[in-house]
C-alpha positions, 0 to 999 in steps of 0.5 A: 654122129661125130664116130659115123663121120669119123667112120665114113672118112677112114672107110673112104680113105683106106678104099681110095688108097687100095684103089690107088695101089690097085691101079699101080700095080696094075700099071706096074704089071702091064709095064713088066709083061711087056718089057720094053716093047712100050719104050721102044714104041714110044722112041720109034714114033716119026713125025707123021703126028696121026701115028704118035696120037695113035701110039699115045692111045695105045701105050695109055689104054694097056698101062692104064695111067695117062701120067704114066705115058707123060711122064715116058714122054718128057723123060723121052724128050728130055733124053733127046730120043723125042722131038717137041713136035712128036711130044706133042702127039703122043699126049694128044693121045694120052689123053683119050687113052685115059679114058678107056679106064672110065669106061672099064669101071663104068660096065664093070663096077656098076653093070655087074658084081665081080667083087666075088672074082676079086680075091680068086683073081688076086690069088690067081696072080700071086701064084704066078709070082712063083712061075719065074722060070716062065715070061708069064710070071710078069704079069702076076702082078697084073692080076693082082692089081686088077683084083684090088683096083675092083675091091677098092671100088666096091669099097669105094661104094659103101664108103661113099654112101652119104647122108642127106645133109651131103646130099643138100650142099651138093645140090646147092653146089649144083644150084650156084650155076657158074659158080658151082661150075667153076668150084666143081672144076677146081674140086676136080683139079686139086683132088687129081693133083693130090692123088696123082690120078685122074683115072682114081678121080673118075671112078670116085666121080662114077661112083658118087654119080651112081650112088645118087650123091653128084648130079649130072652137071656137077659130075661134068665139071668135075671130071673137066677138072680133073683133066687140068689136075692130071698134068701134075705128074708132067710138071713135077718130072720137067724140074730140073730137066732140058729146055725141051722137056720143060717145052713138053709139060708146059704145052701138056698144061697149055692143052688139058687147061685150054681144052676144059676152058673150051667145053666150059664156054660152051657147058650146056650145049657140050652136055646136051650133045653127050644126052644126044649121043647117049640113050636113056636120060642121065639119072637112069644111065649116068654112069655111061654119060659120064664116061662118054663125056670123058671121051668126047671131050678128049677126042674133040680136043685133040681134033681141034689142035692136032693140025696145029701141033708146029704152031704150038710147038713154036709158041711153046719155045717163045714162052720157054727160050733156049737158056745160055748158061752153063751150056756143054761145060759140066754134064747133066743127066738128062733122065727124070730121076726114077719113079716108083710108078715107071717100068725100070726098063724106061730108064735103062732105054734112056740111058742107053742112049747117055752111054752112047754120046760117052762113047761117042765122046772117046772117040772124040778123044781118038780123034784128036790124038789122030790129028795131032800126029798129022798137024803137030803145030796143033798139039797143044790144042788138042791136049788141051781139048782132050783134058776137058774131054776127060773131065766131062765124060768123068762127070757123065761116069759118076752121074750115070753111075749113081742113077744106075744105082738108083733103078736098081734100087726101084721096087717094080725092078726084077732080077734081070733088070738089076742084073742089066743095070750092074752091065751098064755100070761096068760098060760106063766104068769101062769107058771111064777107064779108057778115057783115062789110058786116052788123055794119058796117051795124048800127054806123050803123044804131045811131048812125042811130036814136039821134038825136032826128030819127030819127022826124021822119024816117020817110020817109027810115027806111021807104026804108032800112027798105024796101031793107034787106027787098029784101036780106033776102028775096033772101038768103033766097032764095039760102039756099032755093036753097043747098039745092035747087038754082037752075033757069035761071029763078030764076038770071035772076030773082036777077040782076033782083033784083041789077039792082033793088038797084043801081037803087034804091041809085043812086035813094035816093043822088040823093034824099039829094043833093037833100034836102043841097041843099035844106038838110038836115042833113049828118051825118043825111044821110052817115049815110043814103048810109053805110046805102044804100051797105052795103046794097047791098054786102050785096046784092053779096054775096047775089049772089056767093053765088047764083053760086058755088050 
């Protein structure tokens, strides 16, 4: 008896774990066909809430993971490439998205036998693996992972064939009424929780529904529940993360919690209208009653707080108020750090745009050594302002730097995502550089406008003042291209302009020269050949950066 239950309990955990790795990879697989056409979808959602309800269905029914779509969404919020309000949407969808794997495992697992498809169609996907040359071999591991999420749902079968005695304290379960209720709830919630998978908690639901062990009702309850046990992966990925994202996980819990607190109140009407809607009685279809109760109950609840989605934002920043410590004086890295269950290209998207506000820190540098040559009184401000800004983006280099790192290191990342990740190191390495040339140059651009000839000067001032815009405006070309891509032309353009920036450096330097022989002053003038030689080290860097885009 003991060895039988002892049996039963490994057969069903070692089932629910390659369930479990089936649907990963699957996920896993998807994600990596389609690269980053996911990520982009998700970051061009506007503020029209039906699209980003839509957009969450669709993200959720091609990766098959509702965890999978939060966690993007926080990460995204976080990142500030998604507002609050949009957030919201996209989970809304989420949510019925999820259900569209119910529904693959109610007419597949049950309605036919495909375990003889299995292994072929698992064997069919790691010959892919070996097709690198072509787009196709990513999604080998698509196959493979609906191969073994099939075979761990037939094993899940036969490992949760219980005995009579299991039967009889499900039925007394079943008989407390809301007692029973609310524990096949919190059964629901706290095996999601644990697993990380509502969708692995539905196929167990379906498959002991089907086997004769879960009635009707207790099956309900606990899918319900498993709907509040889904939101884990969306609080574990907001600790430590912004306020907003923070916003995003609460309102995720808010929503599933409150939704199941909604069908619970109202329990045997709900289930009387999925009968209604369902032909046959439960115990002679109660797979499909059960998946239509998944999609209803997702679909009515998003209907009821959709045209809400500004209100419920609002309360979402009451009950998480905007925090004033420590804010804007050391860096942070607002990407959720890598998990093994997202695309690598999520995290290259995010910092994408990390990169982008370093870059657009250096040009604040730039900035301020311009307005130092033309209001000189303010010199020592902005050298100042420059120093604090060469500290942060060195924080933003280590940080983004070391989370580069990280995802190269993840296991669903491939070769050309490593290759990517090594670009963006050299690009942030780069702009860690000329901040350095920047914060150097604003020191002798300071010491260089204090002196009382500066404005005797103001031939000399407007040659440096001059090649400095020459810089400035071929960084800020490069930063336009970070984003949208170099064509050969503006290549060999930025390759002229390199070319002018040594030309002229190389010009001013003889000027200098001659006016030393001429007699001019020797500190003035090493202090002039100091700037034109940081200028176009400045330069070198802007050049290096458009290389490595």
């Amino acid at each position: 008896m003991v060895m039988d239950v002892i049996s039963q309990t490994v057969g069903f955990v070692g089932s629910l774990c390659l369930l479990l790795f089936g649907m990963n990879m699957l996920s896993n697989g998807i994600q990596k066909g389609a690269g980053n056409g996911l990520q982009k979808l998700l970051g061009k959602i506007t503020g029209n809430r039906f699209y980003a309800v839509l957009t969450g269905i669709g993200v959720t029914a091609i990766i098959q993971s509702s965890g999978a779509t939060t966690v993007m969404v926080v990460s995204f919020v976080n990142a500030e490439i998604l507002t609050l309000e949009q957030a919201i949407g996209v989970i809304f969808g989420a949510n019925i998205g999820t259900t569209v794997t119910a529904w693959i495992v109610s007419f597949f697992g049950f309605s036919f036998s495909i375990s003889a498809m299995a292994i072929p169609l698992f064997g069919f996907g790691y010959i892919l693996k070996f097709f690198k040359k072509y787009p196709i071999h990513n999604f080998a591991e698509c196959f493979m992972g609906f191969a073994l999420l099939f075979m761990g749902l037939g094993l899940l079968k036969e490992s949760l064939t219980l005995g009579p005695a299991a039967g009889r304290v499900f039925t007394v379960i079943n008989n407390w009424g809301i007692g029973g209720i609310v524990l096949g709830v919190l059964i629901g919630a706290l095996i999601t929780a644990l697993i990380h998978s509502s969708s692995a908690m539905t196929a167990i639901v379906l498959t002991m529904a089907a086997n004769g062990t879960l009635s009707w009702e207790l099956s309900a309850t606990i899918v319900l529940g498993s709907n509040i046990g889904s939101t884990v992966d969306a609080v574990m990925s907001s600790f430590g993360a912004t306020v907003n994202a923070r916003r995003t996980a609460f309102v995720h819990v808010a929503f599933n919690v409150t939704g199941t607190l909604i069908a619970l109140s109202i329990f045997k009407p709900f289930l009387n209208l999925i009968d209604l809607i369902v032909p046959l009685e439960p115990a002679g279809n109660i797979t499909t009653h059960i998946a239509m109760l998944h999609t209803v109950f997702n679909i009515c609840a998003t209907v009821i707080f959709l045209p809400s989605v500004n209100q419920i934002a609002a309360i979402a920043r009451k009950v998480i108020p905007e925090t004033q410590s420590g804010k804007d004086e050391h860096y942070r890295l607002p990407a959720i750090l890598p998990h093994s269950r997202m695309s690598a290209e999520l995290y290259s998207y995010q910092i994408h745009a990390e990169i982008s506000k370093m870059s657009a820190k250096v040009m604040e540098m730039f900035d301020s050594i311009c307005n130092s040559f033309m209001n000189p009184q303010n010199a020592e401000n902005e050298n100042q302002h420059v120093k604090y800004l060469e500290n942060y983006i060195d924080e933003m280099n280590a940080a983004i730097s070391e989370f580069l790192q990280k995802c190269a290191r993840l296991p669903n990342a491939n070769h050309n995502d490593r290759k990517h990740f090594s670009k963006l190191i050299h690009i942030t390495d780069t702009l860690e550089n000329l901040s350095d040339e920047t914060c150097s140059l604003m020191h002798t651009v300071q010491k260089y406008v204090s002196n009382e000839s500066y404005k005797q000067n103001s031939d000399r001032s407007k040659e440096i003042e001059d090649y400095l815009e020459r810089v400035r405006i071929f960084y800020e070309q490069v930063c336009v291209y970070f984003t949208i891509g170099f064509t050969e032309e503006e290549k060999h353009s930025g390759e002229e302009i390199e070319q002018k920036i040594d030309a002229t450096k190389k010009e001013l330097k003889r000027a200098s020269s001659k006016r030393l022989e001429a007699g001019a002053d020797v500190k003035e003038e090493l202090q002039y050949i100091d700037m034109v030689r940081k200028i176009e080290r400045a330069g070198d860097c802007v050049y290096a950066i458009m290389q490595s885009v």
